[in-house]
N, C-alpha and C positions, 0 to 999 in steps of 0.2 A: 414795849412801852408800859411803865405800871400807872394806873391809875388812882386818881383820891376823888374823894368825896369833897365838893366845895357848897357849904349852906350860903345862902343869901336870900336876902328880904327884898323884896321888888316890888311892888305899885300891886295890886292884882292883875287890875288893868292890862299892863305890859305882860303878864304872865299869860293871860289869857290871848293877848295878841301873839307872842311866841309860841304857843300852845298850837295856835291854828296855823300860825306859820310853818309850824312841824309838819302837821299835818296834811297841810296843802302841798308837801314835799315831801311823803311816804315817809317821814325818819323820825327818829325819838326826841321827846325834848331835850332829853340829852348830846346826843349828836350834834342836835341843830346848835344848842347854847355853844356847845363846844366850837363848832364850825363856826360862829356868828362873833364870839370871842377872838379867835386866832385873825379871822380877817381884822376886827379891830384894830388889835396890835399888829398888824404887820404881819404876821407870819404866813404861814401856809393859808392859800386860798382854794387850793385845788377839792374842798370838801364843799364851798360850795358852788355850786355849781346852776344855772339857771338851764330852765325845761327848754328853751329855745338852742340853747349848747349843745344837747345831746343827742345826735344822729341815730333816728330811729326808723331808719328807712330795714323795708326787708323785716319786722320782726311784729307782723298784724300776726295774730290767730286765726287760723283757719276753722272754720267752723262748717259741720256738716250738718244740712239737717235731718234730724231722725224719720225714719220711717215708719207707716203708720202699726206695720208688726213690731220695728223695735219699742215702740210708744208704750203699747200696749202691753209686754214686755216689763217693761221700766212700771208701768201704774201697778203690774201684780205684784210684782217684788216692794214695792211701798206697802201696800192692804197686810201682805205679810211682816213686814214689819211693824206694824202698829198695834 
């Protein structure tokens, strides 16, 4: 699919509301215009998609916590870097 550049003039307002809309959904403004357009028209909806859609069972991070050798460890390798 090749892409083009489309300019348009928009309210700021609204810009600034898309902007955070982007953002509240990890993707570019770009993306989102793109996504938020096609739904308009009819087309393809499957880009956007809402946070409550997406099955995220099974994918937490496991996190360990350090130990007070590794800690200590991990501060000298900072002092050295600096």
């Amino acid at each position: 699919m090749s892409m083009s550049v489309l300019n348009v003039k928009i309210d700021s307002g609204l810009k600034e509301q898309l902007r955070q809309y982007a953002q509240g959904r990890n993707e570019t403004l770009s993306s989102t215009t793109q996504a938020l357009l096609r739904h308009a028209l009819g087309g393809a909806v499957d880009e956007v998609v809402a946070a409550s859609e997406i099955d995220s069972q099974h994918t937490e991070e496991k996190t360990a916590v350090l130990t007070p050798k590794e800690l200590k460890a991990v501060r000298k390798l900072l002092k050295k870097n600096k």
